[in-house]
N, C-alpha and C positions, 0 to 999 in steps of 0.2 A: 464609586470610582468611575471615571470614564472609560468607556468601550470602546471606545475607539485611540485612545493612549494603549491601552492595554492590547489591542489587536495591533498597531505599529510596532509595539514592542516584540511581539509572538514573531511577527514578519522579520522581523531584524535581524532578531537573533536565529531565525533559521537560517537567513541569508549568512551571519556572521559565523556561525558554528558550521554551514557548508564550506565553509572558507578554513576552518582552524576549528578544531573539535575543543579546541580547550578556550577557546575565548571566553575572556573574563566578564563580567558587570558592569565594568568602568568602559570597556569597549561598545560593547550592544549598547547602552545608554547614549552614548556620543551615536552609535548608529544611526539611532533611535528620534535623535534630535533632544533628546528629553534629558533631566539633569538626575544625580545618584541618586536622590533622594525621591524622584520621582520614579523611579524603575522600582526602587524597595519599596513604596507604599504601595505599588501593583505587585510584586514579587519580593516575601520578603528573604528570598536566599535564590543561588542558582538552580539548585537540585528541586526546588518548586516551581521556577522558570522551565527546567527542561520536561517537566511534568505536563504543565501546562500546553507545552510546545506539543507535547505526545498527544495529551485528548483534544488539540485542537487538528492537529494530525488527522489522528482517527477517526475524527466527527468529516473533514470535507473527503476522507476516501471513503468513509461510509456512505455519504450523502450523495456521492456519484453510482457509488453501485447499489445501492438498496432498492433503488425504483426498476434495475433492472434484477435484479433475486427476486422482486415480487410481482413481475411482467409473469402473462401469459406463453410467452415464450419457448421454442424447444429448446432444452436444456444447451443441445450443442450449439444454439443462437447465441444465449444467455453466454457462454462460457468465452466466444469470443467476443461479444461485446464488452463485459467484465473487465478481459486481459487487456484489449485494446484501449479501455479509458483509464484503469486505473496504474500501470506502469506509467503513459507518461505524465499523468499526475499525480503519483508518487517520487518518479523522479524530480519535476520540476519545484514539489515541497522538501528537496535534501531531505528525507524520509528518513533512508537509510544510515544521513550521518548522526540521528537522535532517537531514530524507532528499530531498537533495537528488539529483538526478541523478548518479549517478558515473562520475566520469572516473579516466581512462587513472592517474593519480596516485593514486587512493586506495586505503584497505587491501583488500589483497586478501581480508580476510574478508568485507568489506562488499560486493567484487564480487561474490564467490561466490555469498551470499544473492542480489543484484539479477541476474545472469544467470540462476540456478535458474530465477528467478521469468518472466524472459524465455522463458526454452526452454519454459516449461510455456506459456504466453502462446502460442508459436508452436506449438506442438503443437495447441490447443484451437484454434486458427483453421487449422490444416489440416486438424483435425477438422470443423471447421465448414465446411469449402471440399467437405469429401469427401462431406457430409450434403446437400448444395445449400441452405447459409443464407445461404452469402458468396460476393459476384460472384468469378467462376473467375477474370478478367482481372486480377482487382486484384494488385499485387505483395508477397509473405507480409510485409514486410520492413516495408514500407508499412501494411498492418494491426497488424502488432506495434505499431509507433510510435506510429497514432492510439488504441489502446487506451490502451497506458501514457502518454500525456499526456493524456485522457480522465479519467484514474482519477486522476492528479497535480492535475489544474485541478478537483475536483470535491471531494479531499481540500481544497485549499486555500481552494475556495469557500464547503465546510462550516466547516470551521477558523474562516473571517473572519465566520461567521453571514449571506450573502450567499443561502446557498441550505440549505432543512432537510435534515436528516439522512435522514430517509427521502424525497427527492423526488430526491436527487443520481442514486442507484443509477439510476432510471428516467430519469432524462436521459442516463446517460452511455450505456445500451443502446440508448435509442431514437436517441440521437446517430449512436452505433456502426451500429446496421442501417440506420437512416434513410439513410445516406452508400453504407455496403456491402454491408446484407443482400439477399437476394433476395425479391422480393415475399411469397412463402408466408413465409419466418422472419420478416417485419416485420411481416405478417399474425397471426401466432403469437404473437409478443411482446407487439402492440398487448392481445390477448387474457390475458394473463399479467399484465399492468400492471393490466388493469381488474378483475381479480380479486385485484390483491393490495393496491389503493387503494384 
């Protein structure tokens, strides 16, 4: 099949489900350029469509931050570079109107991507535990969670035009240390923020 029918298609219909979460087949296809019969022999249902949509999702936010999780970096670098690239290229993929949370039932390629993304998540905040940014007491489990709805409520904030694209990043950091970090990283941050607004 061709890759590049099939990536038109991915593109489409993100745009078209950013627009209407319920858009049908017959719609994305007309998007798409391309005819019914040629979206099913790429896709042959929606619920495989929106699958698709998700690991391709997950593969270009992974693919922006993995090179920085496995940078030499101090962790409190890592952490705003991270938030800074992948909100607004999260928002700009309508993320949040098809990557939803995943549960226990969904494809496991879709988990794969969103655990990856966890494990490096928990990694960077025991990194950040071991640098003295993040209070020692708080629970790893507990920090992992507030980041990743952090970064979900901030996607979905920009997505609805609620909050600018460049102001989310700097909420959801100062959110993050404001609650966790230790005085010197919040210190730090505050100083990072004002140099980069």
């Amino acid at each position: 099949m061709n890759h590049a029918t099939r990536e038109r298609i991915i593109t489409r219909a993100i745009a078209c489900i950013a627009q209407n979460a319920n858009t049908g087949m017959d719609e994305i296809a007309k998007s798409a350029g391309i005819g019914r019969a040629t979206l099913f022999r790429h896709f042959k249902s929606r619920a495989e469509l929106l699958v698709a949509i998700k690991i391709s999702a997950g593969e270009k936010l992974e693919a922006v931050v993995s090179p920085v999780f496995h940078s030499d970096l101090p962790a409190r670098e890592k952490l705003v570079r991270i938030v800074t690239q992948l909100i607004p290229l999260g928002a700009s993929l309508n993320v949040s109107a098809y990557f939803i949370y995943p549960v226990k039932e969904e494809d496991p390629r879709v988990m794969a991507s969103y655990q990856r993304c966890m494990e490096q998540t928990r990694q960077l905040c025991l990194d950040l535990k071991a640098e003295g940014d993040l209070n020692p007491d708080l629970p790893l489990t507990w920090l992992v969670a507030t980041m990743d709805t952090l970064i979900f409520a901030a996607w979905t904030k920009v997505e609805s035009g609620d909050i600018a694209p460049k102001q989310a990043p700097w909420l959801v950091l100062n959110t993050f240390l404001a609650g966790h970090g230790t005085p010197g990283a919040l210190n730090w941050f505050n100083k990072q923020k004002d140099a980069h607004q």
